[in-house]
LUMSE-378608 format. One record per residue (C-alpha): residue number from 1; residue in one letter; x, y, z. Coordinates in Angstrom, 1 decimal. Layout:
N
+-----+------+--------+--------+--------+
!  nr ! rest !     px !     py !     pz !
+-----+------+--------+--------+--------+
! NUM !    A !      X !      Y !      Z !
...
+-----+------+--------+--------+--------+
***
This chain:
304
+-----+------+--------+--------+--------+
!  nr ! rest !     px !     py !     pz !
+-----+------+--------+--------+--------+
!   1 !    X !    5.4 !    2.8 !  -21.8 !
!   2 !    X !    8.3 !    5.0 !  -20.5 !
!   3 !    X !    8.4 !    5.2 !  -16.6 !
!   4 !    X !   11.8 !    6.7 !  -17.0 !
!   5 !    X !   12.2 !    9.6 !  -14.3 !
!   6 !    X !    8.0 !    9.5 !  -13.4 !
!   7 !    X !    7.3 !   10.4 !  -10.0 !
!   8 !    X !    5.1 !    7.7 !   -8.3 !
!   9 !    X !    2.4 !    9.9 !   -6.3 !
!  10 !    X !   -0.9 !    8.1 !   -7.1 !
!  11 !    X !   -1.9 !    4.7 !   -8.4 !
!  12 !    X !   -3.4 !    6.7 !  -11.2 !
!  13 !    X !   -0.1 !    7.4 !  -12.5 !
!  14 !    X !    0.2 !    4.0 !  -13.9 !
!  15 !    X !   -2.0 !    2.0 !  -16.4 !
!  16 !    X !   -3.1 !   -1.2 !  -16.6 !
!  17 !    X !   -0.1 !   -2.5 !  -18.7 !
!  18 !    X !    2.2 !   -0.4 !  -16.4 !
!  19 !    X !    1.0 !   -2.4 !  -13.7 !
!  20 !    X !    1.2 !   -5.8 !  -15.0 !
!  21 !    X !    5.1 !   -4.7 !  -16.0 !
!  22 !    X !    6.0 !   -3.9 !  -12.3 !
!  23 !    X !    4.4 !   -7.3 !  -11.5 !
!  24 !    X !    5.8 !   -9.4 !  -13.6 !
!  25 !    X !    9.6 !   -7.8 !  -12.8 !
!  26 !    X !    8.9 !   -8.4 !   -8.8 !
!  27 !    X !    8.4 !  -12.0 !  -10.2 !
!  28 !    X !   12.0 !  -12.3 !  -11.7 !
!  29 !    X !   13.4 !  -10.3 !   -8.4 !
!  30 !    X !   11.6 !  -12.7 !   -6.6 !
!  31 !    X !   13.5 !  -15.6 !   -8.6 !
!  32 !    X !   16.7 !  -13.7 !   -7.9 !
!  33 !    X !   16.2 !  -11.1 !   -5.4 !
!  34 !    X !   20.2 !  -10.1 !   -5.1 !
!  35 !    X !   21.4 !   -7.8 !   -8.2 !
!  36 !    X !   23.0 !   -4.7 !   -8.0 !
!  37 !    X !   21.4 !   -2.7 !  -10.5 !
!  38 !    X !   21.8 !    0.5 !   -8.2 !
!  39 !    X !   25.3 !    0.4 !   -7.4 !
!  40 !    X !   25.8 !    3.8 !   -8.7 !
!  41 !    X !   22.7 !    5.0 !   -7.0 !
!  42 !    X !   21.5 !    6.9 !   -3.8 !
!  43 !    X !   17.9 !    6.6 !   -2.6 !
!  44 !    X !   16.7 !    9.1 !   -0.1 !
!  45 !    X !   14.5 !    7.6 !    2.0 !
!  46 !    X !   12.2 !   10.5 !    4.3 !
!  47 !    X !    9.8 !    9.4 !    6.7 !
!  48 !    X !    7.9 !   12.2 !    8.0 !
!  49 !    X !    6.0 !    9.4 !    9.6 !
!  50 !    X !    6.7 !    6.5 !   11.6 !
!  51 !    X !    6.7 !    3.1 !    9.4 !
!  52 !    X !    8.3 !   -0.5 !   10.1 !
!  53 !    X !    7.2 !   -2.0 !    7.0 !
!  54 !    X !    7.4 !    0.3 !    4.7 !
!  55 !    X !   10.4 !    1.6 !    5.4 !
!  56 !    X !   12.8 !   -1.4 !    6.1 !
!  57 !    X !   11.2 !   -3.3 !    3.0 !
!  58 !    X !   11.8 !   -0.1 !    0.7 !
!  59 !    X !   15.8 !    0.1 !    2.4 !
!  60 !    X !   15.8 !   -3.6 !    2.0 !
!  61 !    X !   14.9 !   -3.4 !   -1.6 !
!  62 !    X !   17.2 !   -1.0 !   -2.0 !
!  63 !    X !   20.3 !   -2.9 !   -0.1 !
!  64 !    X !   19.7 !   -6.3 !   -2.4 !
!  65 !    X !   20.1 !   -4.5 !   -5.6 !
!  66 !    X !   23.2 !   -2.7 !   -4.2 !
!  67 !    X !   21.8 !    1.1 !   -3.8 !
!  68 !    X !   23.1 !    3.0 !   -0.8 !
!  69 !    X !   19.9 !    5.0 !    1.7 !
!  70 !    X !   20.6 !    8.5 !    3.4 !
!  71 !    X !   17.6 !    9.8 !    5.2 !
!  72 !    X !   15.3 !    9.8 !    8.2 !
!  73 !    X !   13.2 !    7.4 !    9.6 !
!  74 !    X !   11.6 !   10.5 !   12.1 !
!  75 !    X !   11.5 !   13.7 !   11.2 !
!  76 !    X !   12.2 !   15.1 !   14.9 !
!  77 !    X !   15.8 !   14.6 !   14.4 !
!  78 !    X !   16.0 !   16.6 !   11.2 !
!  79 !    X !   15.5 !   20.6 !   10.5 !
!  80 !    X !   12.0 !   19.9 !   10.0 !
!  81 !    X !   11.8 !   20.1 !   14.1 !
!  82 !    X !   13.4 !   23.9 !   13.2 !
!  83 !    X !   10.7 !   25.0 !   11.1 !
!  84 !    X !   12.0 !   24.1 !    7.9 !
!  85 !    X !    9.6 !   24.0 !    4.7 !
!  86 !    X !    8.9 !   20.5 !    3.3 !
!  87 !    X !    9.9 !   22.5 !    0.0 !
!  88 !    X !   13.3 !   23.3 !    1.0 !
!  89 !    X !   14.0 !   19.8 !    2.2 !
!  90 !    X !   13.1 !   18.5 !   -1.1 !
!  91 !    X !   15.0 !   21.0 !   -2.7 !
!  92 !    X !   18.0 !   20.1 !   -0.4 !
!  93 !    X !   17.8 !   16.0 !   -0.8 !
!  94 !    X !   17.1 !   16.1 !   -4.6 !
!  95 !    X !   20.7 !   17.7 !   -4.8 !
!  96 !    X !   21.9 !   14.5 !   -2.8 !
!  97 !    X !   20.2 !   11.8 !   -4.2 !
!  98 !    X !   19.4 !   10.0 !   -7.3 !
!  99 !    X !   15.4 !    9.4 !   -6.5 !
! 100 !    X !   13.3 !   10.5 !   -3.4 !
! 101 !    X !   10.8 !    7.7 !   -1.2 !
! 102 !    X !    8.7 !   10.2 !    1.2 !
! 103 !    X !    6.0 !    9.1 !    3.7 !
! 104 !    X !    4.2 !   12.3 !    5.1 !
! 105 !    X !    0.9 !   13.1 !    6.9 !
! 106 !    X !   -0.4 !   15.7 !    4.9 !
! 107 !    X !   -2.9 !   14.6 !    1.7 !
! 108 !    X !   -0.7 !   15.8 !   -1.0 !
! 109 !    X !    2.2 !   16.4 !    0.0 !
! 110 !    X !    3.7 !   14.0 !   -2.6 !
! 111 !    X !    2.0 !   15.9 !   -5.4 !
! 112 !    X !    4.0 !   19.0 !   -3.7 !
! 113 !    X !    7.4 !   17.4 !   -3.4 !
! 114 !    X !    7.3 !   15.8 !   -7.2 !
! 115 !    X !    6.5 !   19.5 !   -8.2 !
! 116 !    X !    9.3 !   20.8 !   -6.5 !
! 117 !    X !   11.8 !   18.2 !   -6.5 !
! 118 !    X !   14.8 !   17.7 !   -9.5 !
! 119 !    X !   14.7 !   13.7 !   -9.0 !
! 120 !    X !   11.2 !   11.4 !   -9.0 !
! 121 !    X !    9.7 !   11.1 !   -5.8 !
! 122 !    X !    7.9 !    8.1 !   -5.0 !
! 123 !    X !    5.2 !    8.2 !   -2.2 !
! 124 !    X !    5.1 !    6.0 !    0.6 !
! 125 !    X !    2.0 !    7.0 !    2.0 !
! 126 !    X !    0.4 !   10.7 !    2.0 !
! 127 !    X !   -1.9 !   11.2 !    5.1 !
! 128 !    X !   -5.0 !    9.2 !    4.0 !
! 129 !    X !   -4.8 !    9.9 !    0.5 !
! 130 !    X !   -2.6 !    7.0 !   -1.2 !
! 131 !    X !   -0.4 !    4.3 !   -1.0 !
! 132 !    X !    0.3 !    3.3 !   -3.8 !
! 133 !    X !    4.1 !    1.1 !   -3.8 !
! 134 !    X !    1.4 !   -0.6 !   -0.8 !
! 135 !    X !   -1.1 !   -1.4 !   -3.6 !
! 136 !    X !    1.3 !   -2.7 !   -6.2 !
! 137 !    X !    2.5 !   -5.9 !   -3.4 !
! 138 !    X !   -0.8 !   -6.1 !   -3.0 !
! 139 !    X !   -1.9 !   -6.7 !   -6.6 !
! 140 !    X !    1.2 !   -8.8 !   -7.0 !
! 141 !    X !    0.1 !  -10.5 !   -3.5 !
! 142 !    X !   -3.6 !  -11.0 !   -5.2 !
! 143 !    X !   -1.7 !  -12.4 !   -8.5 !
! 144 !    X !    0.9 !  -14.6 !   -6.5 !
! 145 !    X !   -2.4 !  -16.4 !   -4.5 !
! 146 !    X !   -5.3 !  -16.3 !   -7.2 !
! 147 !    X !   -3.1 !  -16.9 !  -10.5 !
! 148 !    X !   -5.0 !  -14.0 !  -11.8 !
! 149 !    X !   -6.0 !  -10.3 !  -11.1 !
! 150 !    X !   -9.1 !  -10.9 !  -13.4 !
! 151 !    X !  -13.0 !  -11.4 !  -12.2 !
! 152 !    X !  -12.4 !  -11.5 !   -8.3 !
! 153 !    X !  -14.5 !  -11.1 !   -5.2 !
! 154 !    X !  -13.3 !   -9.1 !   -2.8 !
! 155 !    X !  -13.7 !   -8.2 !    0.8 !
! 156 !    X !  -12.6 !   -5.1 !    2.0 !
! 157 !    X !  -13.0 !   -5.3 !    5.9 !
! 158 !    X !  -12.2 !   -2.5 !    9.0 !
! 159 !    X !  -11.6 !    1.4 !    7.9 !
! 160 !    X !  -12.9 !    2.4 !    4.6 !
! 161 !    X !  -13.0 !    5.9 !    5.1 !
! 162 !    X !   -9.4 !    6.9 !    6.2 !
! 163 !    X !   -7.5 !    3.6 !    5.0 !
! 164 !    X !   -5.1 !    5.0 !    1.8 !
! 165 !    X !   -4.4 !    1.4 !    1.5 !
! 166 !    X !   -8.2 !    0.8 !    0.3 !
! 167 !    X !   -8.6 !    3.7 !   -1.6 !
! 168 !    X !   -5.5 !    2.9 !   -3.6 !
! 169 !    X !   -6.5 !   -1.1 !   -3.8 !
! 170 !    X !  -10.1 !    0.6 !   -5.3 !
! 171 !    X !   -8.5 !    2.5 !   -8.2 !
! 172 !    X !   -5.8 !    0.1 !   -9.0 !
! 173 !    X !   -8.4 !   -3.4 !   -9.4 !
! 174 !    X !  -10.8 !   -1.3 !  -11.3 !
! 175 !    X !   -8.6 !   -2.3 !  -14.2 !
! 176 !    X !   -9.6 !   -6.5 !  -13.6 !
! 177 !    X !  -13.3 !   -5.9 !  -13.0 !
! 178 !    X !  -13.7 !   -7.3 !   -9.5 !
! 179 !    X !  -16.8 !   -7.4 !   -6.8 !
! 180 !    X !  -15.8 !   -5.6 !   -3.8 !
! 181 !    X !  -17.9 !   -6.2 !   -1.0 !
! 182 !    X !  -17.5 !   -3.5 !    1.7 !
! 183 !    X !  -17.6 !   -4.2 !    5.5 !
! 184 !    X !  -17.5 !   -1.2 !    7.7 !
! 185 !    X !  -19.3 !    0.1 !   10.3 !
! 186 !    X !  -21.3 !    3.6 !    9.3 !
! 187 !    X !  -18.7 !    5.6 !   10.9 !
! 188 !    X !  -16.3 !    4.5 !    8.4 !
! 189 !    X !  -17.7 !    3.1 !    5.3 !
! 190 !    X !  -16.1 !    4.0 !    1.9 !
! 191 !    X !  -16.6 !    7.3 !    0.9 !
! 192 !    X !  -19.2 !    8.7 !   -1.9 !
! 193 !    X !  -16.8 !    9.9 !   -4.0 !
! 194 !    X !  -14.7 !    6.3 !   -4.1 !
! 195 !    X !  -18.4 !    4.9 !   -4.6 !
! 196 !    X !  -18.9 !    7.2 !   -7.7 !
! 197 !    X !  -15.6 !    6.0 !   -9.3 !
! 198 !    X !  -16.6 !    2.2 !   -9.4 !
! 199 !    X !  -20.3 !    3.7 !  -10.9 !
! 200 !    X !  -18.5 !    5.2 !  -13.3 !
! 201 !    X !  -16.3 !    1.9 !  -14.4 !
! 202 !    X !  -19.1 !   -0.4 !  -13.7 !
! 203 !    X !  -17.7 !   -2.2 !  -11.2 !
! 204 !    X !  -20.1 !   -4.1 !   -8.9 !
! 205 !    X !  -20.0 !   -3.2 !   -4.9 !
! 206 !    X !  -22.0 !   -4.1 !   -2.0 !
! 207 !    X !  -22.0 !   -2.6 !    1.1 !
! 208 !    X !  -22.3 !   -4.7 !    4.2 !
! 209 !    X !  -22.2 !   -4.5 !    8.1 !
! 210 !    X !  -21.3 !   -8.0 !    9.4 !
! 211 !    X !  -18.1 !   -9.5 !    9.1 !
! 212 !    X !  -18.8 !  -13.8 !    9.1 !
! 213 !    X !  -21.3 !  -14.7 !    6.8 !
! 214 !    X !  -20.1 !  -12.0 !    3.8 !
! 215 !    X !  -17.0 !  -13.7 !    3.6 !
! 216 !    X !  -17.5 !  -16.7 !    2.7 !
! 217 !    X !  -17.4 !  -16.8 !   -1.3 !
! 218 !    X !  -14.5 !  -14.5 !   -1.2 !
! 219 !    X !  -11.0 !  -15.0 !   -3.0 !
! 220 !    X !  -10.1 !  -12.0 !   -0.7 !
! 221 !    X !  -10.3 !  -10.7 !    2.7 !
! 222 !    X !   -8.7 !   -7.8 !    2.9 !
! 223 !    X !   -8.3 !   -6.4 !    7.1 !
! 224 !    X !   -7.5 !   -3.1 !    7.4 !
! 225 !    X !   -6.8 !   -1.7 !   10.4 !
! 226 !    X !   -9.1 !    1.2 !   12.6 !
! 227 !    X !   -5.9 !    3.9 !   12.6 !
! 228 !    X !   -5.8 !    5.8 !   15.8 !
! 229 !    X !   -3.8 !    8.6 !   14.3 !
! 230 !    X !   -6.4 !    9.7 !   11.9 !
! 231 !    X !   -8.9 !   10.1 !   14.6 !
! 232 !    X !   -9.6 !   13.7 !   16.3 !
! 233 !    X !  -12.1 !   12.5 !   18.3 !
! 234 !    X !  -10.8 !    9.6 !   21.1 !
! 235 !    X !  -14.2 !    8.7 !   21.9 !
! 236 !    X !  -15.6 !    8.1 !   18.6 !
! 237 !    X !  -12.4 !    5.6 !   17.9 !
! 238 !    X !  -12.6 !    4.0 !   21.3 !
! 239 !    X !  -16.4 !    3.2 !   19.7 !
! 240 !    X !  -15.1 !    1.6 !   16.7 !
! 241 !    X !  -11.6 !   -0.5 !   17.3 !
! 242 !    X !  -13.0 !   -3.7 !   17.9 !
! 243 !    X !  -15.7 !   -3.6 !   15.7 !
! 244 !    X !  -14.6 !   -7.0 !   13.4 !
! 245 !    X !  -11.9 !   -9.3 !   14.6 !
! 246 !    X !  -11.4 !  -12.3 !   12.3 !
! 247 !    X !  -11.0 !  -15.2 !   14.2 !
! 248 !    X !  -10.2 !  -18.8 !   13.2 !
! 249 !    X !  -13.6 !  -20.1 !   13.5 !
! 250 !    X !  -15.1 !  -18.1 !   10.6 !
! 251 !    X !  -12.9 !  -19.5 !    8.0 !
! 252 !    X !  -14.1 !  -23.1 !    8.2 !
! 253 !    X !  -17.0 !  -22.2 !    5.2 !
! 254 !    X !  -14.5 !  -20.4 !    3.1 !
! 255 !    X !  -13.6 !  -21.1 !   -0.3 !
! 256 !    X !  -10.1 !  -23.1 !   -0.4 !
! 257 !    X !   -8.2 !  -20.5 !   -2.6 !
! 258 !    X !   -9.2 !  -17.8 !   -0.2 !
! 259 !    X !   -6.2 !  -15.7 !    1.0 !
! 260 !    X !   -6.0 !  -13.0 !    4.0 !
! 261 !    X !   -4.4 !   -9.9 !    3.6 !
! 262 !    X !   -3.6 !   -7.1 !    5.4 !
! 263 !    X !   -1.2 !   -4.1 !    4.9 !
! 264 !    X !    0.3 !   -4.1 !    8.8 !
! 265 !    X !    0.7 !   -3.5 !   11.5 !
! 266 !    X !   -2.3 !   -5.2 !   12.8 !
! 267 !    X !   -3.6 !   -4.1 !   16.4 !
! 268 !    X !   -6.8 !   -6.8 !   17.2 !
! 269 !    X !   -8.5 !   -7.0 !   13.8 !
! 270 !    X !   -7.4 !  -10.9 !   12.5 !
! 271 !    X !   -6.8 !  -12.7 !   15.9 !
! 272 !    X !   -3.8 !  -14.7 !   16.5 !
! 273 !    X !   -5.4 !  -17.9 !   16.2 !
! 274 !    X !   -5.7 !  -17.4 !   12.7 !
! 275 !    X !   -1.6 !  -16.7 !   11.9 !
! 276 !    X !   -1.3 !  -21.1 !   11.4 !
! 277 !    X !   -4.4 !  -20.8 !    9.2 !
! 278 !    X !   -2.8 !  -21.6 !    5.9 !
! 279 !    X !   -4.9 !  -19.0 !    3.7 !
! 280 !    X !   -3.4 !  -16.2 !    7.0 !
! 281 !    X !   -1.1 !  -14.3 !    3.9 !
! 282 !    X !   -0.3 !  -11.1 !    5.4 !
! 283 !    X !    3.7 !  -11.8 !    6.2 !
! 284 !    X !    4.5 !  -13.4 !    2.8 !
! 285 !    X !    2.1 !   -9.8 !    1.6 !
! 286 !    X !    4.8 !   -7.6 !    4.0 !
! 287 !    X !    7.7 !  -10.0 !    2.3 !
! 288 !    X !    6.4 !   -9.7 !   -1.6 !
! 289 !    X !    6.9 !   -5.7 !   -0.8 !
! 290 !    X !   10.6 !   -6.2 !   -1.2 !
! 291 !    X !   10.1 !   -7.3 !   -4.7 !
! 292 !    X !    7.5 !   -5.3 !   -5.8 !
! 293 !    X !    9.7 !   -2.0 !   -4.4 !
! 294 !    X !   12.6 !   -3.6 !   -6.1 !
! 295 !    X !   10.7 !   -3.6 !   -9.6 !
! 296 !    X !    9.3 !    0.2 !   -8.9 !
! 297 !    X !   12.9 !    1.6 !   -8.1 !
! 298 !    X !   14.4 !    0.2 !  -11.3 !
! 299 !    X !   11.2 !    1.1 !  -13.4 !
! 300 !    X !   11.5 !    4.4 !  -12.1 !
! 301 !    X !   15.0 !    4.9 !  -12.8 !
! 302 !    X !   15.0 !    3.2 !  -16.0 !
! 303 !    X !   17.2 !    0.6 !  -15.3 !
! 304 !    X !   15.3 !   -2.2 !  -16.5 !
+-----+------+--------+--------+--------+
***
């Protein structure tokens, strides 16, 4: 399976063994995180859009294997703010760099910059299309917890509709024939086309509306949060922003091996009483993104 010089834009792009090769290389990174395979390398890193996370843990990945960054972290500052084309600014950093991470607003605007670009672009998040480097630490998050990808139930709690995160979890577990069980309120439940795809693979799904008692036979809770930004109407997300907070309390009728994730930042949707709850995963999640980014980049460039 040669990854050599693929562009990352979508979770599609990579098959079931391709997967299970990224995560078990984030395992040995994890064993020995510091190795500079990139010494000779330049990542740009372009975020159209604001990102903690994402961003430092891609940089950080990059800094432990000995890469050097140049880039934005907001595009104000740059001659995007002039009126230049997202097409010339690819065309301009592929000539400075030896691979391309983007984070944009726009729903395929990755697919647009790996067109365009000389050097692989991987996406860091394309409006609410995909997330795909988010979904690989998650399955390697999901395989660090479970000791398996294989036969799981999962929970898929908060924004369904907009959340890249989900839609990109969806595709990429469709390979380990999981149950998902969807909790959403109707404004944002998973969308019919996402619901087609799992008919299609025969993967079980079940649609619920309360957050307590449908989690209880779960290996996986996954929070997402309600995201502000992809909102036109105020109102209609001042109506659904609270509408499941995970609290402490609910996790006393859990399964033991049950693990809480949640891609970050998180606004009220797992309550801080639950952070000392020993299956609360979601920082070690944020950590195992170093490693998983670490395994991508050298994939990617064919280093290993």
């Amino acid at each position: 399976m040669l990854m050599k010089n693929r562009s990352l834009v979508s979770i599609n792009d990579y098959s079931r063994i391709e997967i299970q090769q990224i995560l078990d290389l984030a395992e040995e990174f994890e064993k020995d995180p510091n190795q500079p395979l990139l010494r000779q390398y330049v990542i740009a890193s372009l975020f159209f859009e604001p990102s903690t996370r994402t961003r430092l843990s891609f940089e950080t990945a990059i800094n432990r294997l000995g890469g050097r960054v140049v880039g934005f972290s907001e595009s104000g500052s740059t001659s995007v703010s002039k009126g230049e084309t997202l097409k010339d600014t690819i065309l301009m950093v592929s000539n400075y760099s030896d691979l391309i991470v983007m984070r944009h607003p726009l729903e395929g605007s990755a697919q647009y910059a790996s067109e365009v670009s000389s050097v692989p672009i991987v996406n860091a998040g394309d409006g609410a299309h995909q997330h795909p480097t988010q979904t690989l630490l998650d399955l390697y998050s999901i395989r660090k917890t479970q000791g398996k990808l294989e036969g799981l139930n999962i929970c898929i709690v908060g924004d369904l509709k907009y959340g890249r995160t989900v839609h990109s979890l969806l595709i990429a577990m469709s390979h380990f024939k999981p149950v998902f069980h969807f909790i959403a309120p109707e404004e944002l439940k998973i969308p019919k086309e996402y619901k087609i795809f799992l008919d299609q693979k025969g993967i079980e799904y079940h649609e619920h509306r309360e957050l307590a008692p449908n989690i209880r036979n779960a290996d996986i809770v996954y929070m997402t949060r309600v995201q502000r930004e992809r909102f036109s109407d105020p109102l209609e997300y001042e109506k659904v922003k609270n509408v499941y907070i995970l609290r402490n309390q609910m996790l006393e009728n859990t399964k033991d091996n049950m693990r809480i994730l949640h891609p970050l930042p998180r606004v009220n949707e797992i309550h801080q009483d639950v952070d000392s709850n020993p299956k609360a995963y979601y920082f070690t999640q944020a950590l195992n993104g170093v490693y998983t980014r670490m395994a991508i980049l050298v994939k990617i460039l064919g280093i290993k």
